[in-house]
N, C-alpha and C positions, 0 to 999 in steps of 0.2 A: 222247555220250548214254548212259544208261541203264535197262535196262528190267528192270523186276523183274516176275518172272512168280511168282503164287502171290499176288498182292495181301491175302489174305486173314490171310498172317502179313505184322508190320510189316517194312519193309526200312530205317525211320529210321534204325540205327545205322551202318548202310554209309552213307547219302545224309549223314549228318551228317557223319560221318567225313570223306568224302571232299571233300564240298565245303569243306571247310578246306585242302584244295591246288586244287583248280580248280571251274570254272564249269560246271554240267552241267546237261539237261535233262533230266528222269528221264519215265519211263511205266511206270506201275502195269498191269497187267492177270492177272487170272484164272488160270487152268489149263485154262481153257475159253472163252478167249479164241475172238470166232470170227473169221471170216476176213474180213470187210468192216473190222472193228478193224485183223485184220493187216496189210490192205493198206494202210491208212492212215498203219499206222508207217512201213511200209517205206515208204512215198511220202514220211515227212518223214524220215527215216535217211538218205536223199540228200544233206543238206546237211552231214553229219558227215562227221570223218576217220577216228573210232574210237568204237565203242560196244560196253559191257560189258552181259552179259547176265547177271543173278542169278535162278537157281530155287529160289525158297522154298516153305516149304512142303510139303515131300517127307516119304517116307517110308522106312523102312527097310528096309519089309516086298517081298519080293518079290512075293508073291499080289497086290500093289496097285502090280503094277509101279513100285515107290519111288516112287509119284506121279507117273510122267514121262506124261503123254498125246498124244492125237496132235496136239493144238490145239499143243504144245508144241514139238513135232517142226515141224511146220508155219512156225510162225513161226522157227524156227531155219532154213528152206529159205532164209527172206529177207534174210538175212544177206549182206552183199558180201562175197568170201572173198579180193576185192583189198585188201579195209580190215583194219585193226590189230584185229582183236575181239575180245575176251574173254569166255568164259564161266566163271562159275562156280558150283559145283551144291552147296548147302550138305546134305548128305546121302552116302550110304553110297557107297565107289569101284563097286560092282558095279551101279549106275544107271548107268554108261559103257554096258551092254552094252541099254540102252533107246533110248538117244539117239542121234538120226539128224543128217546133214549136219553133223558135226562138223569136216571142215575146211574150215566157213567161217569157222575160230575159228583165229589165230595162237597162244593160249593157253589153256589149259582148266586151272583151277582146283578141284580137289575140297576143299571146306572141310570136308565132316560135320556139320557144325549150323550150324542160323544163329541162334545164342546170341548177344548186344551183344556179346560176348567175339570172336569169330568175324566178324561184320561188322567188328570196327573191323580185324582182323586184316589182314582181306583186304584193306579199303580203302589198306594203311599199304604192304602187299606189291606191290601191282600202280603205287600211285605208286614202287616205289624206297625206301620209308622204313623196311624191316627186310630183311634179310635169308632166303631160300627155300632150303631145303635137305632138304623132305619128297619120299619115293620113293613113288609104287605101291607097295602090302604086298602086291596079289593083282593077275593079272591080269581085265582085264575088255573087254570090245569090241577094239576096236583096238590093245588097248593090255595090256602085259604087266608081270611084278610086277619093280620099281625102276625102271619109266621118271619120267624127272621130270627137271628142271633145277635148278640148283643158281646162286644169284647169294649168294657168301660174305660177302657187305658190302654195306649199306646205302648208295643210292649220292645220297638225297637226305636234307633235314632231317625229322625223323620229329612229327608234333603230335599226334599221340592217343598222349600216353604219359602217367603220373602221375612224380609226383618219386620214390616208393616201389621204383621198379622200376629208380632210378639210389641205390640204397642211400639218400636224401636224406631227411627228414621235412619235410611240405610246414608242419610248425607254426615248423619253423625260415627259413618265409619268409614267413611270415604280417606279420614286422616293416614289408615292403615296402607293404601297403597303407595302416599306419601313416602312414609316410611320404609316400607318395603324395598322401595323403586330404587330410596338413596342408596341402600345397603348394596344393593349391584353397582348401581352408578359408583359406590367408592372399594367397588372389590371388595369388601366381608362375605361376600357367595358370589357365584356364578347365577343361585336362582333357588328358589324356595315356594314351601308351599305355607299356608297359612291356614288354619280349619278353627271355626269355634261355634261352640253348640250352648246355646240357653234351652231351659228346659226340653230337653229331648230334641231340639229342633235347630239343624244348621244354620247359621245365622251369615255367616262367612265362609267361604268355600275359594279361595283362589289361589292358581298359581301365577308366578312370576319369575321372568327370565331363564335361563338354560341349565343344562346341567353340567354344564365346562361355559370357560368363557371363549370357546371357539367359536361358541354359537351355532351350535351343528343339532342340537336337538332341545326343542323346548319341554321347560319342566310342565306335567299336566296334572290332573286329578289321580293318574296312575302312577305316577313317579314314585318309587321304592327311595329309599336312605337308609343308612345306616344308623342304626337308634341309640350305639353306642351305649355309655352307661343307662340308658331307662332300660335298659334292658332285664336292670335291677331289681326295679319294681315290677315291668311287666311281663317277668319270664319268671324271676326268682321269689321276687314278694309274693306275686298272685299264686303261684302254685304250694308257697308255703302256708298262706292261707286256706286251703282247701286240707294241705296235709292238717292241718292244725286239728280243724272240724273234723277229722279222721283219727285221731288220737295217734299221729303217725310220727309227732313232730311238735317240739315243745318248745317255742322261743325263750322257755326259764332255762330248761337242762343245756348242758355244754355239751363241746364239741366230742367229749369222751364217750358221751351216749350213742354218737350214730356213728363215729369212724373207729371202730374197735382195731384199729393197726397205729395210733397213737399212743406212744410210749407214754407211762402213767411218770416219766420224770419227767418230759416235757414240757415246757410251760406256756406248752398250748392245752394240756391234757383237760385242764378245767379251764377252758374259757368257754365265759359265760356266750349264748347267740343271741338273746335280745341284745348284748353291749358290742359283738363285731354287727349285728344289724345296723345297729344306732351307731356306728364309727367309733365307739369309745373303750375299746377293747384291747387299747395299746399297740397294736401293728402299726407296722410302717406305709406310708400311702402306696409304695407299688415297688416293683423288683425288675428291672432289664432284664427278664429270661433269654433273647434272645443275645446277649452279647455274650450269653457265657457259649455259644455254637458258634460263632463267626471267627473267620480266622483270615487276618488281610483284609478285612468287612466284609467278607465271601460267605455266605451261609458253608462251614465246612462238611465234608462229606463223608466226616464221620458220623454226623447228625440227619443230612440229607442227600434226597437226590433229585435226578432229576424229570425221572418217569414215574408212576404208576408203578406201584411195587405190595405186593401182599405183609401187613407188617407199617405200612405209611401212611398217614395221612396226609390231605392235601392242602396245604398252607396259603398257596396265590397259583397263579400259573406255572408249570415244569418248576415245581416246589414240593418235596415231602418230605415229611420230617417221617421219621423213628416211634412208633409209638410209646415205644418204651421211655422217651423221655419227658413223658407227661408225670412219670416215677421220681424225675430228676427234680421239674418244675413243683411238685407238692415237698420232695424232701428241704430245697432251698428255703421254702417258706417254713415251714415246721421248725428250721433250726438256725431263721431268722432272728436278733435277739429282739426282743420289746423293747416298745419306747422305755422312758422311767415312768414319763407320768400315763395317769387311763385316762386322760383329757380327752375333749373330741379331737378326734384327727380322721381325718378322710384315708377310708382305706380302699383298697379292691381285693388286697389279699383273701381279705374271711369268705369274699363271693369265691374265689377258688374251692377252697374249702366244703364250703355248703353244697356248690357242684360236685364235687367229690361224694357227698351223705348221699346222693338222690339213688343211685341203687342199692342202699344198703336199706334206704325208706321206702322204697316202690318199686324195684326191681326194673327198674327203666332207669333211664337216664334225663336228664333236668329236659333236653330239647323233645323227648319223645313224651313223656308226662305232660307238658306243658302244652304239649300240639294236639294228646290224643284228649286232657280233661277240658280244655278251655277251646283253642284256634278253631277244632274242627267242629265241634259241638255248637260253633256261633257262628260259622258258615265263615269263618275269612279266610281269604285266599293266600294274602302277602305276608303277612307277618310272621315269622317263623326263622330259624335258623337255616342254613344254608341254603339262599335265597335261588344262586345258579341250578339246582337241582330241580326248581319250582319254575322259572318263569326266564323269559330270555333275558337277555346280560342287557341289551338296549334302555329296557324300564328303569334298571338302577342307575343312582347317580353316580359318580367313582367319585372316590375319597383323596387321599394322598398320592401325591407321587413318593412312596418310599424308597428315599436313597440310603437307609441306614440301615434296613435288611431285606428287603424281599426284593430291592432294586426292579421295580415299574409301578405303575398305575395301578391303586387299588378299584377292583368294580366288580362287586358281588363277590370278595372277600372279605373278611371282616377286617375292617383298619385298625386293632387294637393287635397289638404281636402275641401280649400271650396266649387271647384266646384264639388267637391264627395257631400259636404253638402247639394248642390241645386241640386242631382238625378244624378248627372252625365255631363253636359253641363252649361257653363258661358262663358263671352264672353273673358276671358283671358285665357282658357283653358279647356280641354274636347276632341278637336281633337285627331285623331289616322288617320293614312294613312302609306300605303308602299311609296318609293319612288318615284315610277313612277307617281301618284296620285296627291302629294305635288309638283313635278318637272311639274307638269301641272299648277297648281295654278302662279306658279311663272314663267311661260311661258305666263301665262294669262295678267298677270301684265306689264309683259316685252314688252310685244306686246301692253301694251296699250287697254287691253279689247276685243282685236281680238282673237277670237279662232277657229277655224273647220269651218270658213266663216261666226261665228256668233260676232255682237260686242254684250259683255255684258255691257262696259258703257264708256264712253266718254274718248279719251287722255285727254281731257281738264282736266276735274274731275280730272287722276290720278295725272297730273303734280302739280295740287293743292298739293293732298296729299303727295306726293313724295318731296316736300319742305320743308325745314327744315325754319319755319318759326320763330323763336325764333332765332335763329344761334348767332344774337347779345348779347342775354344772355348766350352765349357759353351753348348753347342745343341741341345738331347734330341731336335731331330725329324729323322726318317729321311726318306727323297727322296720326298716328298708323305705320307708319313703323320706323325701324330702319334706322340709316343711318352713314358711316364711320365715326370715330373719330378724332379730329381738331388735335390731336397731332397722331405721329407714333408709331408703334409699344406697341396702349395700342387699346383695343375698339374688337368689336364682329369680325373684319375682316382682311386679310391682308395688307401690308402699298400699293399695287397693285390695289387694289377698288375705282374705280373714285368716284367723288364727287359727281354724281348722279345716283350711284347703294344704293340698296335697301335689304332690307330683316329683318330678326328675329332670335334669337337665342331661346332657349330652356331648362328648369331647365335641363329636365333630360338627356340632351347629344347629342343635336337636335340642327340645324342649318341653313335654305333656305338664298340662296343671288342671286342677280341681277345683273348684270352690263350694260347698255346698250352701253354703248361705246366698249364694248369688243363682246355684243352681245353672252352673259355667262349666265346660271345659276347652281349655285352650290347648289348640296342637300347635306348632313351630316345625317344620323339618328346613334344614338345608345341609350344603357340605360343604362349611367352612375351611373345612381342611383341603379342599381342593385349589389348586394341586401341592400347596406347603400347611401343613400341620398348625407353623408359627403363626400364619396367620388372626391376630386376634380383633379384628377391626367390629366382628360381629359383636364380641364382647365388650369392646370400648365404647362404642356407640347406641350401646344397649337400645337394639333394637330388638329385643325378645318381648324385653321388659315395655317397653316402650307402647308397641301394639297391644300388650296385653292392658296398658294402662285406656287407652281408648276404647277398649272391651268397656270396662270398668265403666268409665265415662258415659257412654253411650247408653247403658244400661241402665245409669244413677239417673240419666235426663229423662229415659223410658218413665223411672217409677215415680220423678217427680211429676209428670205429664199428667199422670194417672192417678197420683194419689191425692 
């Protein structure tokens, strides 16, 4: 919660700022706040775990007590000094020696003004998004000249910056909207969002056009999609990673070490999981589960129904399937034959699979591992499997219109069928996040496991995975991530992506990349597949690549500028 005291000057630029990293409740009041208002806060403050207090409004002068009153004082008594609170007091440090019950504040912030310059400051400081390294010049109350903390590095992604202030001119990305704009203009989406971050610090931040071409709701900074296969790397890779650091989980050992119900004649029994990581493991790219259930193209009802049933999961709307035939969907594949050759070949089958190992390796399941070691621990809201359970169906964009099984409008189901067939989550697909959400995953990566002062798992670990270990068999992709392609101007990226940037592309018009040489990462979301699948006009016109290539650009003119 937030509560800005001094109502009288605006506190917009803090509230705006801020709620571009989280969800707040704010309260305006007075300097003359009276006490029946107080108590009232403080009755709904109960339900918080941290609330920042901003005094605006002040003054310098001491004859007018810099503004501090006792209404002010007062409500500062109410403060729980068990909760994480912060105040901070946008005026002169020698107002410390006005202000009472100050440790019921874990942190106290002297700002000097609350200029938009100065709110968005503060908002960027207190999330983690710049760096603090200001002392006390004088002493005052409690408090003496150079007390202060010092946090020397920014330890989350920073979104109230201008491109101006990373050397860049924002007219040398102006080409990006270009771009974008054609892409609805010629139907390859209804509307997308575009995010990319130079060192730590959003660079680009926009949406464009709607989330259907009805034109009934535009896409925004919150807009959810379906992330389709990156779900690969940021559900399945990233949590394999951390098993890895836990001795839980070995990308050398095969498939025989974590699913001990694979017959040892199989000839899946020994496959290796760095080679279904890296695609080169012999499977075939994917298997119609769902047409072995339809009958007349009717989901049959041997398989389904069409309520809520103990025993079902829920596939789309008055859709459930059998749980038991998620027994069906692993035996198909197990006694699928292999290619001949162990060439690269793009699979999704082994992500079944690997979904399958996750209770045998952690007693959870890949969507509950993944939500309770990473999503939740780094505060994001959206990204996550089974999106409708989390947030209203309006924020997502819908996907297909599927006439080939689920017969309506995908939105806030996942548009891939088999992982619709297994409830809604698999390890190739089932994610959904807005950008800001997915732009952290791959901030997480970039960084090597570092995030908000927390590591979740070892450089060592990622450099493993981030190698393209087949490369001799001209196979560019590293053990679940994507990786540029050996020849130019063909492959998920532009010919500008060093040889050790990373990332995922996406069926339905989705895209995350990495670069650590450039210290880049690039989001893409849209939904191509709206409302036909066949759709490929996004990929013809490679506009993924395209915008990413003007990243590039803009960024090569920054460093000649400068150097």
């Amino acid at each position: 919660a937030v509560i800005n005291i001094g109502a009288d000057r605006s506190a917009k630029h803090f509230g705006e700022s801020l709620e571009k990293y989280l969800e707040v409740k704010t309260f305006n009041v007075t300097k003359t706040v009276g006490f029946s208002e107080i108590q009232n806060i403080a009755n709904e403050l109960k339900t918080f775990d941290r609330v920042i207090v901003n005094i605006l409004g002040t003054s310098n002068k001491p004859k007018k007590d810099f503004g501090i009153t006792d209404n002010i004082n007062l409500l500062l008594s109410k403060m729980d000094k068990n909760k994480e609170n912060i105040l901070t007091i946008y005026t002169n440090a020698y107002s410390l020696y006005k202000l009472k019950n100050l440790d019921n504040f874990s942190s106290i912030m002297v700002a000097y003004q609350d200029s938009k310059e100065a709110q968005k400051a503060v908002a960027d400081a207190i999330i983690g998004a710049i760096k603090i390294n200001g002392k006390l010049p004088v002493s005052a109350g409690q408090f003496i000249e150079g007390d202060g903390i010092t946090i020397g590095k920014a330890i989350r992604i920073r979104r109230n910056v201008s491109p101006f202030e990373l050397g860049l001119n924002p007219a040398d990305l102006k080409k990006i909207d270009t771009i974008a704009l054609r892409g609805i203009k010629e139907k390859a989406y209804p509307g997308c969002r575009v995010l990319a971050i130079k060192s730590g610090n959003v660079i680009v931040d926009r949406s464009y056009g709607h989330q259907t071409y009805e034109n009934r709701k535009k896409v925004t900074n919150q807009t959810v999609y379906d992330l389709a296969s990156i779900t690969k790397i940021a559900s399945t890779t990233l949590s394999l990673l951390q098993l890895t650091d836990l001795n839980k989980f070995d990308p050398n050992n095969n498939l025989c070490d974590y699913l001990p119900d694979i017959a040892d004649t199989s000839d899946y029994f020994n496959m290796n999981l760095k080679e279904i990581l890296s695609h080169t493991a012999g499977l075939k790219p994917w298997i119609p589960f769902y047409d072995y259930t339809l009958v007349n193209k009717t989901p049959s009802s041997k398989y389904y129904r069409n309520f809520p049933k103990d025993g079902y999961s829920k596939v789309a709307d008055k859709l459930y399937i059998d749980h038991s035939y998620a027994d069906s969907i692993y035996s198909k594949i197990l006694t699928n034959p292999l290619r001949d050759k162990r060439n690269y070949k793009y699979s999704d089958l082994g992500y079944y699979l690997i979904y399958r190992m996750f209770p045998h390796m952690t007693s959870l399941s890949l969507e509950d591992y993944v939500s309770a070691n990473f999503y939740t621990p780094l505060g994001l809201k959206t990204i996550g499997y089974h999106p409708l359970k989390r947030m209203n169906k309006n924020l997502i964009a819908p996907t297909e219109n599927d006439r080939l099984f689920r017969n309506q409008v995908l939105r806030g189901y996942v548009h891939d069928p088999g992982a619709a067939m297994l409830g809604g989550a698999c390890g190739h697909a089932g994610l959904f996040s807005n950008a800001y959400d997915i732009a952290t995953i791959m901030q997480l990566f970039l960084d090597k496991g570092n995030y908000a002062g927390e590591q979740f798992f070892n450089s060592t670990t990622f450099d493993f995975y981030n190698t393209a270990h087949f490369a001799k068999d001209k196979n560019r992709r590293g053990v679940g991530f994507d990786k540029p392609v050996m020849n130019p101007d063909s492959g998920p990226v532009c010919n500008s992506a060093s040889a050790s940037s990373f990332g995922h592309s996406g069926f339905t018009g989705t895209l995350v990349w990495a670069d650590p040489e450039k210290d880049l990462v690039y989001v893409f979301l849209s939904n191509r597949v709206y409302p036909d699948a066949g759709n490929r006009k996004l990929i013809d016109m490679n506009i993924r690549t395209d915008i990413q290539q003007v990243l590039y650009d803009a960024i090569d003119k920054a460093e000649h500028r400068n150097s």
